[in-house]
N, C-alpha and C positions, 0 to 999 in steps of 0.2 A: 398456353395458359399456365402450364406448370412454372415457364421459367418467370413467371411475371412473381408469382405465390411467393418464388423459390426467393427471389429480388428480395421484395415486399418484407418476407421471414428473416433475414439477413439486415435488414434497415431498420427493421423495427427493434430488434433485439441490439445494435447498434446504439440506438438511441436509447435505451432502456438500460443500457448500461453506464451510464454517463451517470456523474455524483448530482444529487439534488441538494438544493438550496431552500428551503422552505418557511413556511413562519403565518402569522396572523397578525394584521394590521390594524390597530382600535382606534381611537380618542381617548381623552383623559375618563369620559364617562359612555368608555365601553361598548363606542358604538364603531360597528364596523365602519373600516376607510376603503372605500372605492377607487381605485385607477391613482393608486400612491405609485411614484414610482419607485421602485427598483434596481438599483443596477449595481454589477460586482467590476469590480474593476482590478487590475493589479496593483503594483505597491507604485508603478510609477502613474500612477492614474489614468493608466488606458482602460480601454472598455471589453471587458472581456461578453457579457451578458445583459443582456438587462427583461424586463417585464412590468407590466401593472399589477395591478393589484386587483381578484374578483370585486364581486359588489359586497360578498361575505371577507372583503377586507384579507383572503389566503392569496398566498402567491406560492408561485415556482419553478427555481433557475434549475437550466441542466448547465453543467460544462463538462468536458471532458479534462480536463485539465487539473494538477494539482501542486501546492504550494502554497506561498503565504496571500491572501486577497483580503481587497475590504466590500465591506455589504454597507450601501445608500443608502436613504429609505427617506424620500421627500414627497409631501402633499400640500394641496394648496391650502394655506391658512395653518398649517403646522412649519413646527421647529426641523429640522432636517435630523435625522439619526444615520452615527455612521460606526460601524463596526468591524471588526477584523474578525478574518474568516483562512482559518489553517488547516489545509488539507489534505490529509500523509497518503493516501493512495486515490488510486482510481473507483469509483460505485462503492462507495461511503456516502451516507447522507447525513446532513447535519442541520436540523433542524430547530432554529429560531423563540418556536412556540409561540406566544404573544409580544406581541411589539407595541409599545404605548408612544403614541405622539405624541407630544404637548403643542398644544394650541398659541399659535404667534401672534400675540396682540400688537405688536409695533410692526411687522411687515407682512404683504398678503401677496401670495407667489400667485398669480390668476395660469399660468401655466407650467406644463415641463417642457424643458427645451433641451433634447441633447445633440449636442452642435459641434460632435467630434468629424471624425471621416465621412458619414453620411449626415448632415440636419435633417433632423425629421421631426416636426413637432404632429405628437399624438392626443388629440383632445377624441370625446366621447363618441363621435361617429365620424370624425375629419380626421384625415392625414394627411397632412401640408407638408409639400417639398419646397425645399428651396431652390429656387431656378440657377441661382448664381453658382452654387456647391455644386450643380451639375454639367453645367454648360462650360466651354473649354473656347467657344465663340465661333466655329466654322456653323455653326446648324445655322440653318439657311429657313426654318420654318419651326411650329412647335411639332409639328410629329415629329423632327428629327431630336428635338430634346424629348421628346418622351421619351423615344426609348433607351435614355441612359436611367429611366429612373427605375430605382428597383421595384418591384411587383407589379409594374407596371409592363404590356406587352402590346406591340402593336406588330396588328396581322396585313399580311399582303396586300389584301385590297381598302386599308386604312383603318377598318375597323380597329379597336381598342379594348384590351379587357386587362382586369384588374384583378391577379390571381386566375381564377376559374371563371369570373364573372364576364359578361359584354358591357361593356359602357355603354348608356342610354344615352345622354346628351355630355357635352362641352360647351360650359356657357363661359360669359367675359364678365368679372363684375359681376354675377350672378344672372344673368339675363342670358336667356338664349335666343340666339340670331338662328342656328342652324338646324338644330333638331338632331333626329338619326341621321342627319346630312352632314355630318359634323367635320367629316373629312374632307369637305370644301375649305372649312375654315383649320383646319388644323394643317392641311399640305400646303397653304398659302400662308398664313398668316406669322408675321416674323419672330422668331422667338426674344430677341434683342428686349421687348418693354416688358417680359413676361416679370416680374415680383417672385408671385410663390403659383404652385399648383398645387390645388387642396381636391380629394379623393373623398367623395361623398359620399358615405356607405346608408342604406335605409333609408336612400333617398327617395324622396314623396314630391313630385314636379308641382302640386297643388302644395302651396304651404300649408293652408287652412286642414290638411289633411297628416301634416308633419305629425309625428307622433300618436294620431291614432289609426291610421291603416297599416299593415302589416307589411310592410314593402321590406325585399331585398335589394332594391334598385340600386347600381352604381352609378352617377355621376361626377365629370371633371369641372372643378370652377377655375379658369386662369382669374389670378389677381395683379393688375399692376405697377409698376414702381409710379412711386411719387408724381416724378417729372415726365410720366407719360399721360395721365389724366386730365382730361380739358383742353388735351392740344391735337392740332393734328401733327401724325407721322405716319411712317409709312415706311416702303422700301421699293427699289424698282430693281430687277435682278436682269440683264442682258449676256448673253453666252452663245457662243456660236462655232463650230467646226470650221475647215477651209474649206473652200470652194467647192472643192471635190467631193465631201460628202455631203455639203449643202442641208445640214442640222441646224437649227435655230433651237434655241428658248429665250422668253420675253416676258417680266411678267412685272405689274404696276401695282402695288396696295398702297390705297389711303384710308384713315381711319381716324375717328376721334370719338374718345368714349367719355361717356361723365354719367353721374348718377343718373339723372334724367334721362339721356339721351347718347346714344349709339349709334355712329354711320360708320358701314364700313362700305368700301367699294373695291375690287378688284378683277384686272383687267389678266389676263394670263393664256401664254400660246404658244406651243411647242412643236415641234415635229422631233425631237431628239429620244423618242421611245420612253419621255416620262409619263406613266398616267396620274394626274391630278386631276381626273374627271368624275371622282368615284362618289362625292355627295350628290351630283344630278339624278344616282341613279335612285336614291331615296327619296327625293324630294318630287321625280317624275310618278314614281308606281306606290299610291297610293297601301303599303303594306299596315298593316293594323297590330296593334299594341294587346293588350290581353289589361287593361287595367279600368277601375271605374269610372273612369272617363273617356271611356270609347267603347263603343258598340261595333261588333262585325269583325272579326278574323277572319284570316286567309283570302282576303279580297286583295289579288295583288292585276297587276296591268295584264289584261285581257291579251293572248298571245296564243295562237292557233298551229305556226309554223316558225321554224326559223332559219332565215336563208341568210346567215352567216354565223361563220366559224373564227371565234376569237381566241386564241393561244389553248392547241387543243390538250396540251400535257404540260406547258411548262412557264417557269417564272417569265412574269408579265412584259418585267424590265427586259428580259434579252430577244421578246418576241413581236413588242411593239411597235409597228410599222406603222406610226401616226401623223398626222396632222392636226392637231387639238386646238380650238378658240374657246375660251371661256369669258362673259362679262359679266359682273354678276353687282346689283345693289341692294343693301341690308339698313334698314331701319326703323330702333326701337324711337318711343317716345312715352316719356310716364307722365302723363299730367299729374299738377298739384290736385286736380279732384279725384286722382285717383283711377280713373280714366289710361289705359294702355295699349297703343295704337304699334302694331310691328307688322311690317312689309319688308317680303323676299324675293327679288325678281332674277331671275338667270335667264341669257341665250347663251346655249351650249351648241358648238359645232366639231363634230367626230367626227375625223375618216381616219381608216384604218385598212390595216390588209394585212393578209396572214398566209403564206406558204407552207404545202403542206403535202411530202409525196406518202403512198400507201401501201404497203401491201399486204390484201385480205386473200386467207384461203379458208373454204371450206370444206368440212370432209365429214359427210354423216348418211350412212346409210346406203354408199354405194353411189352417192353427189359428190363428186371430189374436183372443185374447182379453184382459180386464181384470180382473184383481178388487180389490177395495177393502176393506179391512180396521182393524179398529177392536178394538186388542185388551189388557185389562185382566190382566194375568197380577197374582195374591196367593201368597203361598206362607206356612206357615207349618213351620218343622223345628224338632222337639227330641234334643239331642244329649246324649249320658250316653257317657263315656268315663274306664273305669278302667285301667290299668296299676298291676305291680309288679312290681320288678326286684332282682333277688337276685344279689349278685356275691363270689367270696373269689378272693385273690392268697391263692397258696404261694408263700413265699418267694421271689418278685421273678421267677420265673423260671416260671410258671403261674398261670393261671387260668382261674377257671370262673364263667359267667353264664347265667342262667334269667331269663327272665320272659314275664308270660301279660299279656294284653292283652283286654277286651271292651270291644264298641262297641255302641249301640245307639240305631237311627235310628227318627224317629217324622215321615213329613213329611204336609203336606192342602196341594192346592190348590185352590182355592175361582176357575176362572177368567171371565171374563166377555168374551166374541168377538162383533163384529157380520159378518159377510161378509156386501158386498154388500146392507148393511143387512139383514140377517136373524140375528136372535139365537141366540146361540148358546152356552150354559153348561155349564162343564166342571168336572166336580167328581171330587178322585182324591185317593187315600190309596195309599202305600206306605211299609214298616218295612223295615229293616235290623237282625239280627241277626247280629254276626262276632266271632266269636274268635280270636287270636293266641298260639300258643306256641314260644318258640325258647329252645337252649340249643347253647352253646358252650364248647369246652374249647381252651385256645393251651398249648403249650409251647412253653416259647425253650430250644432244646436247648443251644445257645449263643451267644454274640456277634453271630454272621453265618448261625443258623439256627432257624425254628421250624418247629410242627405244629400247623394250624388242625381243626377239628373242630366240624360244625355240624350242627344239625338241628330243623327246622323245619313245626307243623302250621298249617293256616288251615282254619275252618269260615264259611261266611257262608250267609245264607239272605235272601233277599226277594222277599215276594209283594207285588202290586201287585192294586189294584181302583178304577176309573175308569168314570165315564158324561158321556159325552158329549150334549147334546140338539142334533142337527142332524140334516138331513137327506140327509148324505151317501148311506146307503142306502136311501134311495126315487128313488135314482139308480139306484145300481149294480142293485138288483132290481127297479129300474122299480115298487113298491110307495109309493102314498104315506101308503099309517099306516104307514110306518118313519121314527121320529121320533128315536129315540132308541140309544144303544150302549152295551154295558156289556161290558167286557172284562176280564177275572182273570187274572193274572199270575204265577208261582211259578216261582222261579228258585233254584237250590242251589251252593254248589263246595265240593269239598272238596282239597285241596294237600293234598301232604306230599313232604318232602325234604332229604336228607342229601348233606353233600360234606365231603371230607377234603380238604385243600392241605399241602402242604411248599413254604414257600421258604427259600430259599439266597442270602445276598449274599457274593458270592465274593470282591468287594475292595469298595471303596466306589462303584466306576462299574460295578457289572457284579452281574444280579440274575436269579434262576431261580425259576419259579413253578411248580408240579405240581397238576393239579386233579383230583379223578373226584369224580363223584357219581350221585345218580337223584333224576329229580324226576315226581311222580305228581299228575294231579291231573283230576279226575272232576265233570264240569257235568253237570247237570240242569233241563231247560226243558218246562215245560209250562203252552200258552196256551188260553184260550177264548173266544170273542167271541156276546152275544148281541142278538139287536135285538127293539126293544120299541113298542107306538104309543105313541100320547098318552094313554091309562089305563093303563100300565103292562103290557100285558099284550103276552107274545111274540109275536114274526111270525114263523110258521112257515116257515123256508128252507133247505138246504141248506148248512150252513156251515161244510163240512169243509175249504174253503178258509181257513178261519183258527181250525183247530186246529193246537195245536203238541205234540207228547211228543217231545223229541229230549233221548237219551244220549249223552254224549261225554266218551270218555276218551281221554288222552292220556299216554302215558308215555316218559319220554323218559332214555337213560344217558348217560352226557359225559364226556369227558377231555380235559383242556386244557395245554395247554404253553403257557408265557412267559416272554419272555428279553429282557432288554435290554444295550446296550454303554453305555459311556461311552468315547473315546479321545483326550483332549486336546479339540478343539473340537467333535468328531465323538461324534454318538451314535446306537445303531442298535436296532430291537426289534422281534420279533415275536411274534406269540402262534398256534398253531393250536388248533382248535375242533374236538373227531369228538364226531357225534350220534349215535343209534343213536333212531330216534324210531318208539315204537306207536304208533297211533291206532283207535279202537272208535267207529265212529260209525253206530247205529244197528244194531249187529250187524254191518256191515262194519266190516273190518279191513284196513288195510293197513303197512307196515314200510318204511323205509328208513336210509339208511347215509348222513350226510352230514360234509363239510369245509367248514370255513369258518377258512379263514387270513387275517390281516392281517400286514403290518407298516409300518414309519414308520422314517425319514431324518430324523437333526435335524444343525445346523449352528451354530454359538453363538460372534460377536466382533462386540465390543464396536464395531470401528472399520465394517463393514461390515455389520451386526446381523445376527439369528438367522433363520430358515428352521425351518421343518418340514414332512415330505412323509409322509401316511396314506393307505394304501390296502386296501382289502379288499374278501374275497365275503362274505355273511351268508343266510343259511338263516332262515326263520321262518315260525313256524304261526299258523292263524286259530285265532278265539274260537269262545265259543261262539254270541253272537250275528251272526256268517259263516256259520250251518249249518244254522240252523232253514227249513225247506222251505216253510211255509205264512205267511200272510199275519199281521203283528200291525201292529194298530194303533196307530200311533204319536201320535195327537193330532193337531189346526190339520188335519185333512181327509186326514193321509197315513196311507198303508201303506207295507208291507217284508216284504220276503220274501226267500229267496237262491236261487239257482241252481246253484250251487258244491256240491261234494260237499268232503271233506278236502282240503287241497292243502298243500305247502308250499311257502313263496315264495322265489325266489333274486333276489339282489339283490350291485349293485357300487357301491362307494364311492369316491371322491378328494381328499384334500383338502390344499390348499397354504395354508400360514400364514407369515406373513413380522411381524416387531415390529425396530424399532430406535429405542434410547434405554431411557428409564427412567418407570412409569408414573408418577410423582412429580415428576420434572420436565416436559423435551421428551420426546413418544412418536410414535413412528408405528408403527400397526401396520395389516395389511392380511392377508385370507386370502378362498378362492375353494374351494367344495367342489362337488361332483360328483356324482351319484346314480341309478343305473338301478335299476330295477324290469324283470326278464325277465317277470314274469306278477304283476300287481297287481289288487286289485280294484275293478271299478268298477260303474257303473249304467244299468240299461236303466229310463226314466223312460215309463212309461203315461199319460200328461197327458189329462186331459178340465177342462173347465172348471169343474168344483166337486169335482175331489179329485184324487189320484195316490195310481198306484201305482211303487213302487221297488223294481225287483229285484236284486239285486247279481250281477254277472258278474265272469267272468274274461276279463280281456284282457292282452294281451302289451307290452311296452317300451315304457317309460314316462320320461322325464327329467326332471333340473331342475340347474339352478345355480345358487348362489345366491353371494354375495360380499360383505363388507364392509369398509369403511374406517373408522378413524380417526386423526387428525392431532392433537396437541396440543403446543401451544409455548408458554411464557410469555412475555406482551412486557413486559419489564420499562419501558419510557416509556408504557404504560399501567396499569401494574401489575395485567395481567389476565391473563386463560389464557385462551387462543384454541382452540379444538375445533372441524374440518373431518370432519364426519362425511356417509359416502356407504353405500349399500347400492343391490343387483343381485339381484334375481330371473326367471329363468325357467323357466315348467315346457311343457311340452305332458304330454296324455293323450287320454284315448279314450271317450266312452262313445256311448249310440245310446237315442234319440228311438222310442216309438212302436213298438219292434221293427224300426226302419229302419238299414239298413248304420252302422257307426259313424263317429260322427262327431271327427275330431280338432281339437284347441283348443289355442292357444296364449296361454297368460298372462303378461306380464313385467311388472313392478313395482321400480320403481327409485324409491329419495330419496338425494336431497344439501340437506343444510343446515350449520350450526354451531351454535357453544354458545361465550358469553364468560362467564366468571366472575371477578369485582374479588378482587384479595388486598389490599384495603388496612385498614389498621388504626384509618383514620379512622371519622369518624361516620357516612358513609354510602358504603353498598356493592351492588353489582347484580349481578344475574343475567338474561342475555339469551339469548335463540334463535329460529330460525326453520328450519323444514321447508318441502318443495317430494316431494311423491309421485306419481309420473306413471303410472298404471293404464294399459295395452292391451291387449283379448284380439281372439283373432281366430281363426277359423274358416271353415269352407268354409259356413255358411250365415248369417255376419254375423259384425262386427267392431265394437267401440267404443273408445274412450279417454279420457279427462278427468283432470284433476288435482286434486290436494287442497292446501292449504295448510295450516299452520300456523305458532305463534307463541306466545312468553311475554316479559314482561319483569318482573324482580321486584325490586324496591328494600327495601334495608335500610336504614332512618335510626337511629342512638343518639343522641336528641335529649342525653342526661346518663343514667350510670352504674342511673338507675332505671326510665326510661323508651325503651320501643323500639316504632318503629314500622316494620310493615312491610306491602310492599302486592305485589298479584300481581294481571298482568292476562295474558290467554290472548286470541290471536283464530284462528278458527279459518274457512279458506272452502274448501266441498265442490264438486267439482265437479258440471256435469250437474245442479242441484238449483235453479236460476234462484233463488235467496234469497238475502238479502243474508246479508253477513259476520257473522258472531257471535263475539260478543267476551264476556267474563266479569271482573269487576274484584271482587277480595276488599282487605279491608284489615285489617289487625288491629294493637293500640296494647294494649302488656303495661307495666305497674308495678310494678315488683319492691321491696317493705318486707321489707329483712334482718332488721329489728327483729322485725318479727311472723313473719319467716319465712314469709312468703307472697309471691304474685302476683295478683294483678285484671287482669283484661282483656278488651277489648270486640271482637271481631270483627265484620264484616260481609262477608257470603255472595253472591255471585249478584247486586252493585249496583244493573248495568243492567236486570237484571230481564228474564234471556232466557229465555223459559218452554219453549223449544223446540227443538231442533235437527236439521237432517236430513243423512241420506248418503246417495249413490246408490251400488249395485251394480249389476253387468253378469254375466251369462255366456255363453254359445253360443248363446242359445236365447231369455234373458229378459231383463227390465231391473224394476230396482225402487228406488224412493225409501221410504225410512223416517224417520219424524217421531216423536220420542222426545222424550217430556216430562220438564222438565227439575226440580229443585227451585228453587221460587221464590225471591227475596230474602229474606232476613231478617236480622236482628243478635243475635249472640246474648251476654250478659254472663255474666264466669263469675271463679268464685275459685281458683286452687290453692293447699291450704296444706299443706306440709313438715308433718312432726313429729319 
């Protein structure tokens, strides 16, 4: 933690030593300018700085830099002011004082556009990139231009965030096709028509609600070129290895978008270890939003067991053993009345398989054992997901939305296990059937007030049926014709729930929120487990220890208050939370009456940056898989059962965030959160050497802190951008061995590394990093520690306007794992013919040819290395051709 502080202390005073640029921006009559720009350049008019202007019309540049420069100063509907700015040392400030605009009656600037080395036009809640300044033409889709854009970040499994933020939606033309499934449409869709992409900060998905609800929300809008709207196009991408490794990718988009109306269609199918499956999995599990147009959190796809293991420690790309089909059709339509009709239909087909050897030992209390494991996980899911959504605007000032939603899962795992060389086949089917229906009504009573109105049912259903062939139970019943397991599964929910809101924006810095609602909703579990010999035929036992019938319901009434200030650089907000929560678990009943208040301290200038301080209690109830009393089998040799009756959890939160600068330029930002658990749940683990059992208990106070850094500065004599990134973790907890007193564990896990990226506009360009992650846990009956590394460096060459080559190498070394370092080199060389409107180009995968790679984990008790096989080398050729 010190060395984060020590970081932190070092950057700050960094930056605080740089010269300021300062001043106050008017009109002819004295009124403050707003979002004027700014910018200092030098004598040959590059861009050294730049900034806007508060609403109080102050600004202010840092540079490090000194010499002769000129100071801008342009707004919309004013005369431009430009001045010279002489700067004899370093941390001198030179301050402007009043700056008077005069008002431009012959021409009206409606924007700023600075359109050097990066374009990025900045209007009041948008930041619009320009596609063309970024794209080099190999990107094959828009997630792969996203991430040339600066502040812009996109994560492993597609997800997207903007600075600190998650992206909510990516819509086309402002219209959303995909939702939080956004990564269907962003790993597919071509970036070639993309225009501009604009960064929508306080984004409010209900427009009617634009400007007076309090949203942080980030959204992406792609905008198109000209001679892409109204037409169809598309792209069809074919690619394929020899014979020998027998890889394929396939993939078909067509599309044609207009104001009105939206179809996109695409077809897409790999076996070459890409996953571009990742939006089915939001649009399959009903996950819930936290905002006034939805009722019911934490309601995600009903899941009891899981009998597959998909990539158990490491990137997706080098561990995906797939066969992928996707079909998928998307279509808005906006009637002239007003009227908006949008249908999402996906069949999704996944197999997959994942290799994966083990070695677990145990050693606690005079138990000192090994097991050795050998294990083939296949899986195969097919996915069928329909929606449609029905929306009418009354006259600008209401409206109403419906739609229903079904999903339906069909999975088989086919797995193959040696423990301890002894075989072991696992074979299991479970279906998902879930329905969704919500419907919403907004009125905007006026200007500064509307009236939400929601309500919401879910129906999900999934039985599961699995047989295991081991000999777990010719353990536990000392029987050895118990050869084999067969366990049935049925699991129910059904939700429902309504909330009314009113909010109120009383001026522009100051907002009220009113919530009631009831949310109902009713699980149903019932398990059976039978064992069998080696003809199939029962062994009679006792097995009322892992039957399960458990009813649970839960009903819960709410009213919530939120309130926020703005006052000059100060802003304040709190929200309180009263629950009134039933619970029916099992014929018992019990009731209570709870609060759960936050609030948050923010602080915002320019010259000494911003702060924000969140604190809260929070109240929350277990699942239903926290309550089932008897044993189910979970798969790989374990059980689970609970000990717990209802409970609700109380819990205290902390959190301090500190940012100074701008994520576009220089940024620092840093924050430090806080988290107790009064009563959490944990585990009394039954260990014998060929199986466990896990019971869940209740234990008291629990911590963790966790903290992150980052630093980013551009150094303009290398024309790069320097990122000092650090993070802090620590938790302790509790759980107990054997039914022995319990034991407490402390975990801390900290990294510091960086990240350079070249802004140059030459032919060749890089991307460089290296990580350092220092693991230690420690307890009263053992402690370990070891580090991890890692590392990328990634070269861009444009040999000529047709031809780009580029290559990516990764090295990666685990601690505790005695193997040597493993390293990965990709390279890929793209030909772009304008003429034919195409591209060729030839990749190579996995050079060196690391067919393997290991990690060690550690906890209280255990220690284990895992070897996870990798995908082999191969090269694969392939065409994309435009239409």
């Amino acid at each position: 933690m010190k060395y984060l502080f020590l970081l932190f202390s070092i950057l700050f005073l960094k930056i605080s030593a740089q010269t300021e640029v300062k001043g106050l921006v008017v009109s002819e009559n004295k009124q403050a300018v707003s979002r004027a720009n700014v910018i200092l350049t030098d004598t040959q008019d590059n861009i050294i700085t730049f900034v806007f202007s508060n609403k109080d019309g102050s600004f202010l540049l840092n540079t490090d830099k000194f010499g002769h420069f000129n100071l801008q100063i342009s707004a919309m509907g004013f005369i431009t002011k430009k001045y010279s700015v002489s700067i004899i040392k370093r941390g001198e400030n030179v301050d402007f004082k009043t700056i008077t605009l005069e008002t431009d009656k012959v021409k009206e600037i409606k924007e700023v556009v600075i359109s050097r080395t990066s374009p990025i036009k900045i209007k009041k809640d948008t930041i619009e990139y320009s596609a063309k300044s970024f794209s080099n033409g190999t990107e094959q889709n828009v997630e792969e231009l996203l991430k040339k854009m600066p502040g812009i970040k996109v994560l492993n499994d597609g997800k997207i965030k903007f600075g600190n933020k998650e992206v909510s939606r990516v819509m086309v033309e402002n219209d959303d096709l995909f939702e939080k499934g956004y990564q269907t449409l962003t790993q597919n869709m071509p970036s070639k028509p993309i225009d501009k992409i604009q960064v929508l900060k306080n984004y409010s998905k209900n427009k009617l609600l634009k400007n007076i609800e309090n949203s942080e929300g980030i959204a992406l809008n792609l905008t198109l070129k000209e001679d892409a709207k109204g037409k169809w196009f598309g792209n069809t991408i074919l690619a394929s290895t020899s014979y020998k490794e027998n890889m394929r990718q396939g993939k078909l988009n067509i599309m044609n978008f207009t104001k009105r109306k939206k179809v996109y269609f695409l077809l897409n199918a790999n076996n070459s270890g890409l996953n571009e499956m990742n939006g089915v999995e939001y649009l399959i599990n009903p996950s819930s939003e936290n905002d006034v147009e939805n009722v019911g959190t934490n309601i995600n796809t009903l899941s009891t067991v899981n009998l597959h293991q998909k990539n158990f420690h490491f990137n997706d790309k080098r561990t995906n053993f797939n066969n992928d089909r996707l079909a998928s059709v998307n279509y808005i339509y906006n009637f002239e009345t007003d009227w908006k009709l949008k249908f999402v239909t996906i069949f999704n087909e996944i197999e997959n398989s994942n290799y994966i050897t083990s070695y677990n030992r145990f050693n606690y209390q005079g138990l000192d054992f090994v097991n050795n494991e050998e294990k083939t996980w296949k899986q195969n899911n097919r996915n069928i997901v329909g929606k449609i959504e029905i929306s009418k605007e009354f006259k600008k000032n209401a409206n109403l939305q419906f739609y229903n939603k079904i999903s339906s899962l069909n999975e088989n795992n086919n797995n193959i296990f040696l423990f301890n060389e002894q075989l072991n086949n696992q074979i299991g089917k479970n279906e998902l059937f879930a329905t969704e229906n919500r419907i919403s009504y907004t009125k905007k009573i006026d200007s500064s007030r509307a009236f939400v109105a929601v309500g919401r049912y879910i129906f999900q259903n999934r039985p599961y049926n699995f047989t295991d062939e081991n000999d777990v139970f010719s353990h536990i019943l000392n029987n050895p014709d118990a050869k084999k397991v067969n366990q049935t599964i049925n699991s129910q929910m059904n939700f429902g729930g309504v909330k009314l809101s009113f909010i109120k924006k009383y001026s522009e810095e100051n907002n009220l929120e009113i919530q009631i609602g009831n949310e109902y909703r009713k699980d149903f579990l019932q398990s059976d487990l039978q064992v069998f010999n080696s003809d199939n035929i029962a062994v009679d036992f006792n097995h009322s220890g892992f039957v399960n019938q458990t009813d649970y319901l839960q009903n819960t009434a709410f009213g919530q208050l939120k309130f926020s200030k703005k006052n000059k650089k100060w802003n304040y907000g709190f929200s309180i939370l009263n629950q009134i929560i039933h619970s029916d678990l099992n014929q018992n009943k019990n009731d209570g009456f709870y609060v759960s208040p936050t609030a948050n301290v923010g602080y915002q200038n320019l010259k000494t940056g911003n702060f924000n301080i969140n604190a809260g209690r929070r109240f929350s109830t277990i699942s239903i898989n926290d309550v089932y009393t008897q044993y189910i089998y979970q798969g790989s040799r374990n059980f689970r059962r609970n000990n717990t009756d209802f409970i609700v959890l109380p819990d205290y939160n902390f959190s301090f965030a500190y940012n100074l600068g701008d994520q576009l330029s220089q940024y620092l930002n840093f924050n430090i959160n806080y988290f107790r658990s009064e009563d959490y749940l944990s585990n009394n683990m039954i260990v014998n050497p060929n199986y466990t059992f896990n019971q869940t208990i209740l234990v008291k106070n629990s911590s963790t802190v966790s903290s992150n850094l980052e630093a980013r500065k551009y150094l303009k004599f290398l024309k790069s951008r320097l990122s000092l990134l650090g993070s802090y973790m620590q938790s302790n907890y509790e759980n107990s061995i054997n039914n022995q007193p319990l034991i407490n564990t402390n975990f801390i896990n900290w990294k510091a590394g960086f990240e350079m990226k070249s802004g140059w506009t030459k032919w060749v360009n890089y991307e460089l990093g290296y990580e350092w992650i220092f693991n230690t846990i420690s307890s009263e009956v053992n402690s370990n520690k070891y580090i991890n590394e890692k590392g990328f460096f990634n070269l861009y060459i444009t040999v000529n306007p047709q031809l780009r080559i580029e290559s990516f190498l990764e090295y990666y070394k685990f601690g505790n794992t005695n193997q040597k370092t493993t390293q990965f080199l990709d390279i890929k060389a793209n030909y772009t013919s304008k003429k034919y409107n195409m591209s060729i180009f030839i990749q190579g995968n996995n050079l060196l040819n690391s067919n393997s790679i290991q990690q060690y984990s550690i906890s209280s008790i255990s220690e284990s290395l895992y070897t996870q096989r990798l995908i082999p080398r191969h090269v694969i050729l392939g065409i994309n051709k435009s239409f």
